[in-house]
N, C-alpha and C positions, 0 to 999 in steps of 0.2 A: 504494500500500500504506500503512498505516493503521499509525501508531508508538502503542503503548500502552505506560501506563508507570505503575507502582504506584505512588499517591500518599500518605505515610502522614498527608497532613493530613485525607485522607476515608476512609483505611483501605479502599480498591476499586482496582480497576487501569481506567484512564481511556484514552480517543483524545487524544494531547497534542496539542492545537493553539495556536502560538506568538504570544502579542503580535503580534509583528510578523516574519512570516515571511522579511524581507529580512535581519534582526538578531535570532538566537536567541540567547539571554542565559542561561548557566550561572555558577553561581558553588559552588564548593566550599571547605570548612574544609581547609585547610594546616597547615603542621608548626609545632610551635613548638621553635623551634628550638635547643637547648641540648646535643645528643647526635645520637650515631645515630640515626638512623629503624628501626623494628623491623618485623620480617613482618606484622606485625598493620596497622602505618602503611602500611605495601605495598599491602594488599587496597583501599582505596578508590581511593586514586593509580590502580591499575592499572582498576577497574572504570568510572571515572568519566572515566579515556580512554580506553575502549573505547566511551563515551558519547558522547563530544565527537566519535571517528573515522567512529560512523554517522550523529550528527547533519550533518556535515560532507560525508558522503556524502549523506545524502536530501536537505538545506538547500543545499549549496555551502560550498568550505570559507568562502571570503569573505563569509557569512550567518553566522556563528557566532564569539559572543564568552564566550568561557571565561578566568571568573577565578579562580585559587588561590591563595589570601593564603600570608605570611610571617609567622608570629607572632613579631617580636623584642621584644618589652618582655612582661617576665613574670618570677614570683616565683623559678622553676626557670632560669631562665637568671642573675640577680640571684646566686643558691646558688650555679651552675656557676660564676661567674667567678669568687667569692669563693673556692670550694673550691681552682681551680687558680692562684688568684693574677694572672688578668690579667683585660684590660678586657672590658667586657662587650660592646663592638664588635667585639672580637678573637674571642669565645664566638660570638656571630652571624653574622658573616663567614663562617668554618671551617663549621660545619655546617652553614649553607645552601650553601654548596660541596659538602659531604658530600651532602647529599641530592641535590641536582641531578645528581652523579655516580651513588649509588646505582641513582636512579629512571631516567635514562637507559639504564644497563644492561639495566632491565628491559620496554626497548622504548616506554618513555611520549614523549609528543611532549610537549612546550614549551607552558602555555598559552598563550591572547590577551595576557592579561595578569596577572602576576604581583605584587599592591604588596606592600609592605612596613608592618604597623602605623606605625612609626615616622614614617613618611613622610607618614602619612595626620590626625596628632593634631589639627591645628587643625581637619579636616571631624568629627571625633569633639566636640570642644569644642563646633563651634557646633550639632549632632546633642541635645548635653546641655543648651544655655540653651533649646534650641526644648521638650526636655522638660518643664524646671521652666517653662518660661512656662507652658506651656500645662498646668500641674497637674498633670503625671504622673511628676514627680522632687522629691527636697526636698531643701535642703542641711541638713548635719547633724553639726557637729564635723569642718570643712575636707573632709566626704566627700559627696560626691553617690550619692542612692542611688534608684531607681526606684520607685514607689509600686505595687508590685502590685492594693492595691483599685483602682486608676483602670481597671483593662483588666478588663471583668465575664467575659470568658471566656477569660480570662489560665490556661492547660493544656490547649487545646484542640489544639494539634500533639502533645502527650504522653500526651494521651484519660485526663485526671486531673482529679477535682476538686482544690480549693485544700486542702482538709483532707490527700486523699491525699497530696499533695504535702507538707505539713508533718508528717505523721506517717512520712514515709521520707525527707527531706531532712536530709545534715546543711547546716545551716547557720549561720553566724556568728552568736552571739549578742552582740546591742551594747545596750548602753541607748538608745543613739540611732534605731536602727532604729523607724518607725511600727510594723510590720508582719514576723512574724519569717521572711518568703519574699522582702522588701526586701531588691534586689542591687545589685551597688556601679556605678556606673557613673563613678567617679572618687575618689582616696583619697590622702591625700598622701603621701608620700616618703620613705624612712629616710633616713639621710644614709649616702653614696655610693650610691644606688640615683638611676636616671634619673628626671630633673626638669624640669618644663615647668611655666609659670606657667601658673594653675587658673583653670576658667572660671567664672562666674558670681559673681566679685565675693572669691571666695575668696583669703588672702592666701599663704599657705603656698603652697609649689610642692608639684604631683603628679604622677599619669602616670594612665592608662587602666584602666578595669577591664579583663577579658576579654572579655565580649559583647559592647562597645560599639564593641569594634574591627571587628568583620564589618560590624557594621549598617554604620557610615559607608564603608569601603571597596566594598560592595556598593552603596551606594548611587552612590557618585564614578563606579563603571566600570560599573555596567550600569542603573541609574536607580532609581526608587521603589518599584516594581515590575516584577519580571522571571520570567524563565520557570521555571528549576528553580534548585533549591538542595540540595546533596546532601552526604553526610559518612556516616561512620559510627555505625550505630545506639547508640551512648552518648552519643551528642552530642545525642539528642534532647533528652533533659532533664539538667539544666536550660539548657546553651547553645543550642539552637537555639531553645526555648522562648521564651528571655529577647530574642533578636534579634530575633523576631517582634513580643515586645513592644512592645520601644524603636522597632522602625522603623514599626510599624503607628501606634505614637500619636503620634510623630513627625511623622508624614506626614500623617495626620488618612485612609487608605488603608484597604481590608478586607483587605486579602492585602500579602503580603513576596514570596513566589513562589508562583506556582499550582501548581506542585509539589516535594514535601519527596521526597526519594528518599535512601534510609537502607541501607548493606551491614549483611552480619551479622558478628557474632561470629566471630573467629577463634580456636582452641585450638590447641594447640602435647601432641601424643601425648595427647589424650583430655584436657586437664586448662589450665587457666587458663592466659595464657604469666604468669610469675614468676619474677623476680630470686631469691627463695628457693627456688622448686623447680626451679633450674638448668633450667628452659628456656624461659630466655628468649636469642631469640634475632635479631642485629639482621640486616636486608640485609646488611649489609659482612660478616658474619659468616660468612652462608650461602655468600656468592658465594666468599669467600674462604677457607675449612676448607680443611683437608686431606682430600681425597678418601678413604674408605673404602681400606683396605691401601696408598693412596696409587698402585700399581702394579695395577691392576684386573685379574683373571684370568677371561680368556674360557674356558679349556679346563683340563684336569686338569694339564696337562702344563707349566705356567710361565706368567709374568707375559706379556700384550699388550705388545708392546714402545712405547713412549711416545713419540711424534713427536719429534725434534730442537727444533721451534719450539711444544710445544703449552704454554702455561702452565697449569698444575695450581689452575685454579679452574671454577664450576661454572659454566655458559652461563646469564646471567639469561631469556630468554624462555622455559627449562623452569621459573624459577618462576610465571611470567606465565603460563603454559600448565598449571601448576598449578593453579592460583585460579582461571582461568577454567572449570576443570571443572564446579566449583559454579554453580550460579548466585547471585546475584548478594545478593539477601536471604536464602539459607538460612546458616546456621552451616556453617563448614570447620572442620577437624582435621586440623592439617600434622602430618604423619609423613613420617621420610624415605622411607621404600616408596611414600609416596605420589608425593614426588619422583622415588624414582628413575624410576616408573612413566611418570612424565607426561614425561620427559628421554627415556626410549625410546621412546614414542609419537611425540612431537614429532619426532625425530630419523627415526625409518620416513619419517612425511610428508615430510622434507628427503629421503630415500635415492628414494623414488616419484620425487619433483620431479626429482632429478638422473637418475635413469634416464630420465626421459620429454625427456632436453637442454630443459627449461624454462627461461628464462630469468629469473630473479629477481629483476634488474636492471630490467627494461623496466616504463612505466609499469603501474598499477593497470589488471586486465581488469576487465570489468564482471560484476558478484558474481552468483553466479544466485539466482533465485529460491527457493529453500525455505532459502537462508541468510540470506536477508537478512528473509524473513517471519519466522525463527525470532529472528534478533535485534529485527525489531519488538517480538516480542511480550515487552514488557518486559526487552530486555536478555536474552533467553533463550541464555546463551553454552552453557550444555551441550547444549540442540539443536543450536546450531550449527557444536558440532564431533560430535555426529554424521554431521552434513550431512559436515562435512569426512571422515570414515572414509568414506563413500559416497561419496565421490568419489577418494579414495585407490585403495578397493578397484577401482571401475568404468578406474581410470587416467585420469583425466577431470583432467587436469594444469590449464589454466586455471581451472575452478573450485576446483581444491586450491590454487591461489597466492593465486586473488583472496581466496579464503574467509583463509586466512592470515592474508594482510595485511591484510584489515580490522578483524581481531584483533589485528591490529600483533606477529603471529608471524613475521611472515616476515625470513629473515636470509639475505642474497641468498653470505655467505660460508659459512654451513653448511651449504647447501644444494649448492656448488660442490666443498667437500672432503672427499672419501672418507675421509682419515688422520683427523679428528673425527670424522666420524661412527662409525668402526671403535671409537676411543678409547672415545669415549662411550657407544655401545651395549654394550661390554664392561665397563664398569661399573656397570652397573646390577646388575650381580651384586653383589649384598652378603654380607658374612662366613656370613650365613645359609643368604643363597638357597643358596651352593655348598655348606654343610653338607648343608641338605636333599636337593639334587641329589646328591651322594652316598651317601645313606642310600636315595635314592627306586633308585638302581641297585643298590648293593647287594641290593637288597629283588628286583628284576629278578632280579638273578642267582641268588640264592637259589631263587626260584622256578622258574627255567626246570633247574636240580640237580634241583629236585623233582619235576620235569617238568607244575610245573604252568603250563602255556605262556599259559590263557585270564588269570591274575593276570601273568604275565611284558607280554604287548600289553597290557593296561591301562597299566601301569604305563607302559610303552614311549610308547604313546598320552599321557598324562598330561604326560611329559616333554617330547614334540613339542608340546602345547599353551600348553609356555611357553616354547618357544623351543630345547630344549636336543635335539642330533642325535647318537643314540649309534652307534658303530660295533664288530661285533664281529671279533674276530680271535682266529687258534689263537697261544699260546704255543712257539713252536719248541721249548722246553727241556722243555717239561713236557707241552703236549699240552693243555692246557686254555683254555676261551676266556674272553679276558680282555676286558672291555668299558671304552672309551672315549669318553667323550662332548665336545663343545663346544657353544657359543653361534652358535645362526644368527645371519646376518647380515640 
């Protein structure tokens, strides 16, 4: 079977065939590290290991080398320490611990290899004397800065000419600069910001631009040229642009990777995520909220009682199982109905698995076919959790496990415990839905007074289609039927 895969440096969906099929070579842009990682940070993380787990499947996983940088040297991290008062080792440490904890939660595996800018500065230095040697960088007031005229089709991964590019860029305006699309690929140093003695003759100590740090790290761990290279669609330009540049003229090479693979846009309830329009919202955040009423109500009649041992935060692979609905380049818009949606679907699949005594523990089955054709075809995750309902419904328990876990859904602990699943499925009910549910019986009741019975099963109908089972009963005292409803299980 035939892995296709949207390339945005030819704008077509391609048969990916690897350099070297014993050593498939991914590299993706990583966090930089100063803070929380936010839902929007989530969406690539989680896409581009759902990448590495099929590639690893069709290749072997011992054929595949996936790199994710660590971005610690940067202006925003420099601020964070300043702001809190301690070292900037200290800022870097912590939240790359943060994330690794985050993203773990949310079912990602560990890349091949993970470097650290920091660690990488002297392959970056000698990346920048091979530039200006060879005329496609100049120094310029202790800053080195890339010479855009040298690359003649310098926005060809961004499908821009150089005008467009300048007429919607903002960009640093220096007197120094030749050229006003010239980016920095080295800059000296405020004092107390981190300092490394500067390459090509410069006296002043400085540190790295941005771009300059991918190029060399990509280079160290998967060579000159490699298979894919992937991030989220704002990274086209100008960072991925500008890597393409430095390492293409660099290398004296036509290609950085044969293919650019770019997620979309995430939105947060229809609308940009933003620190000023309150919803912005990080991983740490989501996993850890306070539940809706905190006490989730399944039925009319009082709170679901809350396991002894359940902690009151939100299972990360329903947000993984969120994101995956989409595929992979369209735009999302996280809502929480979306969540709670994708938390009860999710959760069904565990309740199938455990009724069918699956074992969730035992090695990987072999995936069947119309899911694995479905994730060929460019990453197509929303076929293939169709595939997954088809096989849910059919009760075809091996294909619902393997399908899973090659999603990296599967959680061999919620799939074994009833009292979670119960919990969870009874929260999905939000402040709302029970209002609704409410008003949708009363509206029942009313109607069947009326005797108008064909509106009464509608309604009736309407309710079973999302899950909710009403029961009627006479009132002893009064003589009138009083209706009760709950949440299937």
């Amino acid at each position: 079977m035939t892995l296709t895969l949207y390339n945005t440096l030819t704008r077509r969906k391609e048969p990916f065939r690897p350099l070297d099929p014993a050593n498939v070579r991914m590299y993706v842009c990583g966090p930089t590290v100063y803070d929380y990682a936010h839902i929007g940070n989530a969406r690539p993380v989680i896409v581009f290991d759902v990448l590495f787990r099929l590639l690893r499947h069709v290749y072997g996983p011992e054929h595949v080398t996936y790199a994710r940088n660590i971005t610690d040297v940067d202006d925003k991290i420099n601020a964070r320490a300043a702001e809190e008062g301690v070292s900037i080792r200290e800022i870097t440490e912590r939240t790359t611990r943060q994330f690794h904890e985050d993203i773990a939660a949310l079912g990602v595996l560990p890349p091949t290899v993970e470097p650290r800018a920091t660690d990488h500065i002297e392959d970056m230095k000698r990346l920048i004397e091979a530039l200006v040697a060879k005329g496609c960088a100049y120094v310029a007031q202790d800053h080195v800065l890339f010479d855009v005229a040298a690359m003649p089709d310098y926005g060809r991964l961004a499908n821009r000419s150089l005008e467009e590019m300048e007429a919607g860029a903002r960009v640093e305006v220096a007197p120094y600069k030749k050229g006003p699309m010239d980016f920095v690929l080295w800059k000296p140093s405020k004092p107390g910001e981190p300092a490394w003695q500067s390459p090509c003759g410069i006296a002043a100590p400085g540190r790295p631009g941005w771009h300059i740090e991918c190029s060399a790290m990509a280079e160290r761990h998967l060579g000159q040229v490699f298979d894919i290279h992937g991030g989220g669609i704002d990274l086209v330009f100008p960072h991925h642009e500008n890597e393409v540049a430095q390492s293409r003229c660099a290398h004296g090479t036509p290609l950085m990777a044969q293919v650019w693979m770019h997620n979309g846009f995430l939105q947060v309830e229809g609308e940009k995520m933003s620190k000023s329009l309150g919803n912005f919202v990080t991983i740490r955040e989501l996993l850890n909220r306070p539940i809706p009423a905190l006490t989730p109500i399944a039925n009319q009649d009082g709170p679901t009682p809350v396991p002894p041992d359940w902690k009151v935060k939100w299972n990360g692979l329903s947000v993984r199982f969120a994101m995956l609905l989409t595929r992979y380049r369209e735009p999302i818009n996280w809502t929480e109905r979306r969540f709670f949606e994708a938390s009860d679907e999710l959760y069904r699949f565990y309740e199938v698995l455990r009724n069918g005594h699956y074992d969730a523990s035992l090695p990987d089955r072999e995936l069947p076919e119309p899911m694995l054709r479905a994730l060929c075809d460019d990453l197509n995750t929303s076929a293939a959790i169709t595939q997954l309902r088809a096989a849910a419904k059919m009760q075809d328990f091996p294909a619902l496990g393997a399908g899973l876990s090659l999603l990296g859904l599967l959680d061999p602990e919620f799939v074994e415990r009833d009292d979670l699943l119960m919990f969870d499925r009874a929260r999905a009910l939000s402040s709302d839905d029970q209002a609704e549910i409410k008003r949708m019986v009363q509206s029942r009741s009313d109607a069947r007074k009326a005797k108008n019975f064909a509106k009464a099963d509608r309604i009736r109908d309407e309710l079973a289609a999302m899950g909710i089972r009403l029961k009627d009963s006479k009132d002893p005292a009064t003589g009138e039927i009083v209706t009760t409803w709950e949440a299937k299980r």
